[in-house]
C-alpha positions as CSV (number, residue, x, y, z in Angstrom):
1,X,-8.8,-8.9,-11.4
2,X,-10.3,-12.2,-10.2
3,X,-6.9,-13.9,-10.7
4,X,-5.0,-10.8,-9.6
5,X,-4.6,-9.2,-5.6
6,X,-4.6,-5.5,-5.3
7,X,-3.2,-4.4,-2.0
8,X,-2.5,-1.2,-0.5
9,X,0.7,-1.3,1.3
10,X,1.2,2.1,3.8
11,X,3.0,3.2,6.9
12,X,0.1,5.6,8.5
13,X,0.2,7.6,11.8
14,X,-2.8,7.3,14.1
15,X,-4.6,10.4,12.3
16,X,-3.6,9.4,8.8
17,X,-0.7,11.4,8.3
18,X,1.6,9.3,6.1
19,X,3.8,12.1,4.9
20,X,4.6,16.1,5.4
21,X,5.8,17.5,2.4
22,X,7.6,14.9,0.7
23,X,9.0,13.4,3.2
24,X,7.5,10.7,5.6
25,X,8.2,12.1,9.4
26,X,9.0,8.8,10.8
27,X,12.0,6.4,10.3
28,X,11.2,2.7,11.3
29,X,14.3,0.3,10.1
30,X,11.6,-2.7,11.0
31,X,8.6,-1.3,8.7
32,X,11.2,-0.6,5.8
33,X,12.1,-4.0,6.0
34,X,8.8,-6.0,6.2
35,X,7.4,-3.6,2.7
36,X,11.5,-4.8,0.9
37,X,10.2,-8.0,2.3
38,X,6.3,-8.2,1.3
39,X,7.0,-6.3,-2.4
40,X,10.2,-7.8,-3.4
41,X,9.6,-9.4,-6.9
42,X,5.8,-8.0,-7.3
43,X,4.4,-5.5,-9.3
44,X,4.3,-1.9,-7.5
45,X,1.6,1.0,-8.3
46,X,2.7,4.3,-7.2
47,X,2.0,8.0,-8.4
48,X,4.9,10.0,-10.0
49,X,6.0,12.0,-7.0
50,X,6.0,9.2,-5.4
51,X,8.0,7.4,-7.3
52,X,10.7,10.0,-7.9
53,X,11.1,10.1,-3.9
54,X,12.0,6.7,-3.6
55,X,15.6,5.6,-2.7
56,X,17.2,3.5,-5.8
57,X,17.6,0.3,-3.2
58,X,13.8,0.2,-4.0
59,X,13.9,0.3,-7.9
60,X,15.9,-3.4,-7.6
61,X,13.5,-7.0,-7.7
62,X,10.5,-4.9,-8.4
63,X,8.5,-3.4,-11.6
64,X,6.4,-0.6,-11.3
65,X,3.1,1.1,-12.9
66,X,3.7,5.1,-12.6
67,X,0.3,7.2,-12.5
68,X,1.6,10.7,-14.1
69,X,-1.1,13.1,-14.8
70,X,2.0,15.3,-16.2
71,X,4.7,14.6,-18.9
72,X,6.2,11.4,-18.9
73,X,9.0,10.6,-17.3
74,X,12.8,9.8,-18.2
75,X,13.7,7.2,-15.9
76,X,16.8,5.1,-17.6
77,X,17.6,1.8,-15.6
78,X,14.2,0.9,-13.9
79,X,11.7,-1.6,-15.1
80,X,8.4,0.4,-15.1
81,X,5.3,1.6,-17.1
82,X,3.9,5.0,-17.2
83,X,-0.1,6.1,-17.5
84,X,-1.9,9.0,-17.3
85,X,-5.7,6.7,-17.3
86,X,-6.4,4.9,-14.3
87,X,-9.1,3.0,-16.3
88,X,-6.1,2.2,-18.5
89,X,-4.3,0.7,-15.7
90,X,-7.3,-1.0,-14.2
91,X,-7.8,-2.9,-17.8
92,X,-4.7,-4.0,-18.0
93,X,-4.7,-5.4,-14.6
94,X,-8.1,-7.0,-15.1
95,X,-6.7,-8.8,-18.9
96,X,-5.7,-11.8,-16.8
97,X,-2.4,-11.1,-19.5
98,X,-0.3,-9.9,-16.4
99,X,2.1,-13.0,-14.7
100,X,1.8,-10.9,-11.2
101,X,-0.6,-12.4,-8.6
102,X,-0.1,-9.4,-6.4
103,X,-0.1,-5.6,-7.2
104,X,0.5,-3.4,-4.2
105,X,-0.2,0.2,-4.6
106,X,2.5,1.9,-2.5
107,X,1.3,5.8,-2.6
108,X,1.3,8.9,-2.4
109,X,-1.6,10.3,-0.2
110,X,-3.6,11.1,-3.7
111,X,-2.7,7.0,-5.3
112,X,-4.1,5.7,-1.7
113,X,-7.4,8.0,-2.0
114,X,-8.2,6.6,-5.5
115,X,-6.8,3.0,-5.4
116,X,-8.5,2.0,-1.9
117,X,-12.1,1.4,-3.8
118,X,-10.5,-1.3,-6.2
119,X,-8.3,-2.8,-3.7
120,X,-8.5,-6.8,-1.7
121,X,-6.6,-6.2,0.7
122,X,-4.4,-3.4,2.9
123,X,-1.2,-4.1,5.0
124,X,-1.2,-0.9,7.3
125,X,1.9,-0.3,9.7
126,X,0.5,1.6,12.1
127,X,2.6,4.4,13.9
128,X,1.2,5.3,17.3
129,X,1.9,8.7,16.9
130,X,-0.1,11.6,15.8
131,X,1.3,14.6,13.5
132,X,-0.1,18.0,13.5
133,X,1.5,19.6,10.3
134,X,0.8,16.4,8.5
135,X,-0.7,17.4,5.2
136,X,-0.5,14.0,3.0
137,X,-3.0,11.4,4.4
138,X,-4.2,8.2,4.1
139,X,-8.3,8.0,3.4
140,X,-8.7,5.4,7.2
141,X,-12.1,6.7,6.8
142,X,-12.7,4.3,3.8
143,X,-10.0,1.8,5.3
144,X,-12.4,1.7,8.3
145,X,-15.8,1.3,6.3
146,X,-14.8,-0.6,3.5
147,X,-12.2,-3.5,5.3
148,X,-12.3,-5.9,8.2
149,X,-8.9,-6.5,10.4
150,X,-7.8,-9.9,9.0
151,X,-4.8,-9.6,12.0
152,X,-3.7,-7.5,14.8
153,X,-1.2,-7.3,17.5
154,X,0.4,-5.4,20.4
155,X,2.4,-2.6,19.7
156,X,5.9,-2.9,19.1
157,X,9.0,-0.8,19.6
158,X,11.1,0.5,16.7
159,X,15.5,0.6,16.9
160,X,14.3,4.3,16.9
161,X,11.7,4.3,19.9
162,X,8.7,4.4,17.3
163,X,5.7,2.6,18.6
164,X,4.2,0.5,15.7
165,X,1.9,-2.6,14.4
166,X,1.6,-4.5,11.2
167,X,-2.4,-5.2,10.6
168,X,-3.8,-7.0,7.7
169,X,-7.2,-5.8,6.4
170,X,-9.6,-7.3,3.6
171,X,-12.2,-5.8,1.6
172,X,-15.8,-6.5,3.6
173,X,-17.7,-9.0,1.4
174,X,-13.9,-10.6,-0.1
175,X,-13.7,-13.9,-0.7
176,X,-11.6,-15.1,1.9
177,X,-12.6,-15.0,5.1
178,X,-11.3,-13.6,8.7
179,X,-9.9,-15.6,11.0
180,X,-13.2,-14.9,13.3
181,X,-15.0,-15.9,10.3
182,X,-13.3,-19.2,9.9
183,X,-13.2,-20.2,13.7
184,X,-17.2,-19.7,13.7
185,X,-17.7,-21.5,10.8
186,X,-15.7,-24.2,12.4
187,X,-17.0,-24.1,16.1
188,X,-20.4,-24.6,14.4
């Protein structure tokens, strides 16, 4: 995948909750509009349930890659491929045959858990807000081992009172450096 970015792409409460049920217990107009945004024409890996909870709105200027560990499924009208192998999916990314620069993996809690080892990079909009009952989460035990914050920021406030930052994270050892990394190199 040397020619190819794999990026996880989540909304995630501070305790990892990123969904109860199927449903994601937070509404932020501002977040929904940066992912439209940062996906739009890309490439989108999601698991099935996923997938099948997803407005239409989201199916439009994007393909997808569906992991289904079930039967296939019938989906008429959206551009996407289905597998039941990640190692499947992972060589066909790797080919170099692909014209997508950037693959964002977009979910559920189990696509997150098993895509965040392979991944460059994560965009994570924070929600500054904990959930009890939250029973899908996001692994931010390996998002806080395996990546370094690329960006942060203050917290923002949603239309709907949600507090909320964007923050970029690479993969430690990636090829591109943090800013830190870059304004050492240069102050040297």
């Amino acid at each position: 995948m040397e020619n190819m970015k794999l990026i996880i792409i989540a909304a995630v409460a501070l305790d990892g909750t990123i969904g109860i049920g199927n449903d994601i217990p937070w509404h932020i107009p501002e977040d929904f509009k940066h992912f439209k945004e940062t996906t739009m024409g890309n490439m989108l890996l999601v698991g099935a349930t996923t997938f099948q909870t997803l407005p239409p709105k989201a199916y439009v200027g994007r393909k997808f890659i569906i992991l289904n560990q079930d039967e296939f499924l019938d989906l008429k009208g959206t551009k996407y491929h289905q597998f039941k192998n990640l190692n499947v999916v992972l060589d066909l990314l790797k080919n170099g045959k692909n014209n997508f620069n950037k693959v964002y993996v977009i979910g559920g809690a189990a696509i997150y858990d098993l895509m965040i080892d392979y991944c460059d990079e994560a965009i994570i909009t924070w929600v500054n807000k904990t959930y009890l009952n939250g029973d899908k989460k996001f692994p931010i035990n390996k998002l806080f081992t395996n990546f370094t914050v690329e960006n942060d920021c203050e917290w923002m406030k949603s239309k709907n009172n949600y507090e909320y930052k964007i923050m970029k994270y690479l993969r430690n050892g990636s090829k591109e450096k943090t800013k830190t990394e870059t304004e050492i190199n240069n102050d040297s």
